[in-house]
MDTraj code that builds the backbone (N, CA, C; nanometers):
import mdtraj as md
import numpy as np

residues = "UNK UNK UNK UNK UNK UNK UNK UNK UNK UNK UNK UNK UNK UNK UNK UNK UNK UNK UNK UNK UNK UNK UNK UNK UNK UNK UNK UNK UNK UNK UNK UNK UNK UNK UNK UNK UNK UNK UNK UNK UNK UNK UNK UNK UNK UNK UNK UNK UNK UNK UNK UNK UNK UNK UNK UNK UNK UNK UNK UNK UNK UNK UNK UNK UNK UNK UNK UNK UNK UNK UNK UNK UNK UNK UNK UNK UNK UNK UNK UNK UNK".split()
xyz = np.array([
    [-1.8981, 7.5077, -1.6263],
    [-1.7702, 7.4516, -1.6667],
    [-1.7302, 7.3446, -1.5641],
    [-1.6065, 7.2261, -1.6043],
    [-1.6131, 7.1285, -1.5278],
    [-1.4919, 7.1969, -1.4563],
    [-1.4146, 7.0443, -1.3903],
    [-1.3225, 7.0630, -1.3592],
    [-1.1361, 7.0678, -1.4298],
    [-1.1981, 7.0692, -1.5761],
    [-1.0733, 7.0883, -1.6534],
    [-1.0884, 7.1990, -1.7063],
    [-1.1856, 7.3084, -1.6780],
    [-1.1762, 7.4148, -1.7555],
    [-1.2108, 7.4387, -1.8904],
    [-1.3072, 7.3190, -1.9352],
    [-1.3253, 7.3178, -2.0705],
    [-1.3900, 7.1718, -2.1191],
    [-1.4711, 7.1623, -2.1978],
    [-1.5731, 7.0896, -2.2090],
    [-1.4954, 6.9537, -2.2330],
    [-1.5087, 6.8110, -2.1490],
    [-1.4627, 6.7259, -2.1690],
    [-1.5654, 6.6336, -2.2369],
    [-1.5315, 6.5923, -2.3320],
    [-1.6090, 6.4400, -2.4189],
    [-1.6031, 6.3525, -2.3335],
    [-1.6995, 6.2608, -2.3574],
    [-1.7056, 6.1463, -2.2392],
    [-1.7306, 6.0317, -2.3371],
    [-1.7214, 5.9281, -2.3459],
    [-1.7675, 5.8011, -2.3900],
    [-1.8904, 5.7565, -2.3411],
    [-1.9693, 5.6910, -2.3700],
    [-2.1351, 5.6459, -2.3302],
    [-2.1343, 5.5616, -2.1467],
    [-1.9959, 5.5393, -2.1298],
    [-1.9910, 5.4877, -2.0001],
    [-1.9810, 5.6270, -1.9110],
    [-1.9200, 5.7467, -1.9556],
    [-1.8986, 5.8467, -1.8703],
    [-1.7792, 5.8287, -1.8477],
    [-1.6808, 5.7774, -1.8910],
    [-1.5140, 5.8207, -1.8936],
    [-1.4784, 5.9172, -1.9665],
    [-1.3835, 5.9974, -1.9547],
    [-1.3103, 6.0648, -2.0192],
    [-1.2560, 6.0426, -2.1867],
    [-1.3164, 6.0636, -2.2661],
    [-1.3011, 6.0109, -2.4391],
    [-1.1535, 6.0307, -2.4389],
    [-1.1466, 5.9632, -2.5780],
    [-0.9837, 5.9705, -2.6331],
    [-0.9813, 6.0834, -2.7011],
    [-0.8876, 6.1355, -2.7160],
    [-0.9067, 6.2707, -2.8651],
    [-0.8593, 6.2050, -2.9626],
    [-0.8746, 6.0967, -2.9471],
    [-0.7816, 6.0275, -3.1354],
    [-0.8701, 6.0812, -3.2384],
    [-0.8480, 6.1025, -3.3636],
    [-0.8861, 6.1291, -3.4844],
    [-0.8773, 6.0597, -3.5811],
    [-0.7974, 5.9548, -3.5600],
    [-0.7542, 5.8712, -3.6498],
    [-0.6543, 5.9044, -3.7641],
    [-0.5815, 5.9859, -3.7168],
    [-0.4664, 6.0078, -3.7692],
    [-0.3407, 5.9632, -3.7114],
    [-0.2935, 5.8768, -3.6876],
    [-0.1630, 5.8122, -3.6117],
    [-0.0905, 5.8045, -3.6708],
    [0.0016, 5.8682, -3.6587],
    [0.1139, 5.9183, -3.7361],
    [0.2049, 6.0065, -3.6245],
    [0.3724, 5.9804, -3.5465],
    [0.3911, 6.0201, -3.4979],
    [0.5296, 6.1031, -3.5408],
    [0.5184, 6.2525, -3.4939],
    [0.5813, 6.3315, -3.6070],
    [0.7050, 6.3312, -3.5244],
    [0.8580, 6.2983, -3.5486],
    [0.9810, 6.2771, -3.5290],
    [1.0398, 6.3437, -3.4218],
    [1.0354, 6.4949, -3.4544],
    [1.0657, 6.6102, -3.4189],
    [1.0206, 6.6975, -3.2471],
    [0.8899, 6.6372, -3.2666],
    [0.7986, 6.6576, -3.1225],
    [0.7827, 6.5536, -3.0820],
    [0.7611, 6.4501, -3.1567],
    [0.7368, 6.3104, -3.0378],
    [0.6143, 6.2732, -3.0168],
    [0.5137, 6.3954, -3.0364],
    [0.3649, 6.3943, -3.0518],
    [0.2661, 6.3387, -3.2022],
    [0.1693, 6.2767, -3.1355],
    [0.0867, 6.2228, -3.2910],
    [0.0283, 6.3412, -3.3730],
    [0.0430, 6.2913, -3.4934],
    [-0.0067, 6.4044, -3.5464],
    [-0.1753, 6.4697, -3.5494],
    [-0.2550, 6.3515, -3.5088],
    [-0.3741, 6.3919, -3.5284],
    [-0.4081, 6.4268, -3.3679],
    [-0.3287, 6.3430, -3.2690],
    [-0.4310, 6.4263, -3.1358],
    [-0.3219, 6.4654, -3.0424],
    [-0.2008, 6.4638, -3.0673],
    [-0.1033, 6.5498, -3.0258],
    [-0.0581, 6.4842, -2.8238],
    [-0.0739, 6.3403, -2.8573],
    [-0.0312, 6.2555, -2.7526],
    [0.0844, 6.1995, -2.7955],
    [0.1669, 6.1526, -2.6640],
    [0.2604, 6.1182, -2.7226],
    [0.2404, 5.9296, -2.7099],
    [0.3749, 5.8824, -2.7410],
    [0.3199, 5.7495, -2.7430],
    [0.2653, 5.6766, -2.6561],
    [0.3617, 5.6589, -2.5013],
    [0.3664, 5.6631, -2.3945],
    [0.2220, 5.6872, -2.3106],
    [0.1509, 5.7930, -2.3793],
    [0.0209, 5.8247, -2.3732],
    [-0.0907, 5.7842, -2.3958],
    [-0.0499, 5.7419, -2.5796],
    [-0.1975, 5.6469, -2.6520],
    [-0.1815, 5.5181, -2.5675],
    [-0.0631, 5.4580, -2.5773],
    [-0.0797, 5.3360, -2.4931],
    [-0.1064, 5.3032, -2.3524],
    [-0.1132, 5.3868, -2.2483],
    [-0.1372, 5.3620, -2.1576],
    [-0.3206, 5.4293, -2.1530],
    [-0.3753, 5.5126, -2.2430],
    [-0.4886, 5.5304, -2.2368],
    [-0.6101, 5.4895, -2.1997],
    [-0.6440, 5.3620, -2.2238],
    [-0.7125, 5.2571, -2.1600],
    [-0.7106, 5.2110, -1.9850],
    [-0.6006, 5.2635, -1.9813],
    [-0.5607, 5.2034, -1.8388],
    [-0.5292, 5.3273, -1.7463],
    [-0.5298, 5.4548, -1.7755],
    [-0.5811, 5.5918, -1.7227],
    [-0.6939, 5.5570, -1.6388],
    [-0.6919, 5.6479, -1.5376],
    [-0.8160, 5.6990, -1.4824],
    [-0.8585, 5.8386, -1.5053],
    [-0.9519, 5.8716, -1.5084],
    [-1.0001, 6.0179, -1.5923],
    [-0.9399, 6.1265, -1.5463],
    [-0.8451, 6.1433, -1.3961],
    [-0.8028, 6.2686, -1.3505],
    [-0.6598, 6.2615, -1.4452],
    [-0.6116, 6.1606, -1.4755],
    [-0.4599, 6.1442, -1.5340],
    [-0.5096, 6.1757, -1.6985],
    [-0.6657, 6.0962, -1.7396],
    [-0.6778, 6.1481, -1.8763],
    [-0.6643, 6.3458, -1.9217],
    [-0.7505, 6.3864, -1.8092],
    [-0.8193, 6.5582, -1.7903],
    [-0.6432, 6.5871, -1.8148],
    [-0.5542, 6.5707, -1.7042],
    [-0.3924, 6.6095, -1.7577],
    [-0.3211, 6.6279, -1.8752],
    [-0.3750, 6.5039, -1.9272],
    [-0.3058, 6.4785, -2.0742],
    [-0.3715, 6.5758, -2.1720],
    [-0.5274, 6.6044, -2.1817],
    [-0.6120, 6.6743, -2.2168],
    [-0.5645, 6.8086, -2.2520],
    [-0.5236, 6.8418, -2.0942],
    [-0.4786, 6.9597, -2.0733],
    [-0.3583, 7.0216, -2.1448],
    [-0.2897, 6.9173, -2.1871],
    [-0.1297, 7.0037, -2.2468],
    [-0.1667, 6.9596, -2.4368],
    [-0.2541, 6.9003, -2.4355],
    [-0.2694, 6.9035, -2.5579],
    [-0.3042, 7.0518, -2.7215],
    [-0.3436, 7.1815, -2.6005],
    [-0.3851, 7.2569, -2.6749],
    [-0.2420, 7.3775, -2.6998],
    [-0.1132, 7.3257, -2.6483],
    [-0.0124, 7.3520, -2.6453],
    [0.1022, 7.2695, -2.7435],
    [0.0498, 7.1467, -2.7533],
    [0.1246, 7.0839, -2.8287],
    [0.0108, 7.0457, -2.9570],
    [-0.0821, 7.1060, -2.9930],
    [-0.1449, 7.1678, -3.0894],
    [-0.0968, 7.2235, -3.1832],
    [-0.0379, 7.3741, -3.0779],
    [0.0261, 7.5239, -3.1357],
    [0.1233, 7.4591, -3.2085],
    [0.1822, 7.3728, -3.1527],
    [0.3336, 7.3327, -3.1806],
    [0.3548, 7.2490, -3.2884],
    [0.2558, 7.1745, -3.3255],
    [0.2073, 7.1117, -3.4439],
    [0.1899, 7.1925, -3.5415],
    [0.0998, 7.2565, -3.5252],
    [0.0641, 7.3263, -3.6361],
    [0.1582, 7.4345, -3.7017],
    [0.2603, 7.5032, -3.5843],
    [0.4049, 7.5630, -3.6540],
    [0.4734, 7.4784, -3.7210],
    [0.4631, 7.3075, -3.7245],
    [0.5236, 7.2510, -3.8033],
    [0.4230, 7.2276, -3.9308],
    [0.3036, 7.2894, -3.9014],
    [0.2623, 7.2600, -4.1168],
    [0.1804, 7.1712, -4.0982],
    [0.1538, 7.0788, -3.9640],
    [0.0759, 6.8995, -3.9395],
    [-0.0346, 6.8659, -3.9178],
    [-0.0854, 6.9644, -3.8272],
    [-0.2438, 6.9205, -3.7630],
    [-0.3319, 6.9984, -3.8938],
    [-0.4584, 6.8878, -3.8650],
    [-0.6038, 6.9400, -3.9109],
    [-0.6410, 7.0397, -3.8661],
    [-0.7594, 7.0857, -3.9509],
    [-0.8169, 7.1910, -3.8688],
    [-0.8367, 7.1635, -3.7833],
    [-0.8845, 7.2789, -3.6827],
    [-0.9249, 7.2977, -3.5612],
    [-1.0520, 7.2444, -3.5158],
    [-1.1968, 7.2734, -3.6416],
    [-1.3294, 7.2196, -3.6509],
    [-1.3252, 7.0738, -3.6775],
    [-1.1340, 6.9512, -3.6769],
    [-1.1815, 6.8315, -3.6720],
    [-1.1311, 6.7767, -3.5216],
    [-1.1061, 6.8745, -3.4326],
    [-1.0310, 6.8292, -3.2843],
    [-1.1505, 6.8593, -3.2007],
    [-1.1396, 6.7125, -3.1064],
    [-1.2378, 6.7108, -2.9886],
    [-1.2278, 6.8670, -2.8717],
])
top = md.Topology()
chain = top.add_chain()
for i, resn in enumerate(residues, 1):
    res = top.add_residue(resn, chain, resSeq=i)
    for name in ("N", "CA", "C"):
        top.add_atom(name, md.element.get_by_symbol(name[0]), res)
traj = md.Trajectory(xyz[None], top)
């Protein structure tokens, strides 16, 4: 296991991947997208992250998942990085 506790995707350079899904759509209520559960503030500065600030964002995502999905929103589970 790495250092986030859980298998990180990498891009072919060896950065830290995006979890986008291509669902962008940001749901009102949470503030979070609906398909990868970032907030805006987040997708946009993504590019310009360095991978310890990406692994962070990573990290609270399987929380604001839960929180999605009590609202009825996210995909399955078998379509999240």
């Amino acid at each position: 296991m790495n250092e986030a506790g859980f298998p990180i995707p990498r891009t072919p350079e060896g950065r830290v991947a995006s979890p986008c899904i291509n669902i962008c759509r940001m749901h009102e209520a949470t503030g979070f997208c609906e398909g990868c559960a970032r907030t805006i503030t987040e997708i946009a500065g993504w590019g310009q992250a360095g991978d310890a600030e990406r692994i962070r964002i990573l990290r609270l995502l399987p929380q604001r998942r839960t929180e999605l999905q009590s609202h009825g929103l996210l995909p399955s589970q078998d379509l999240l990085p």
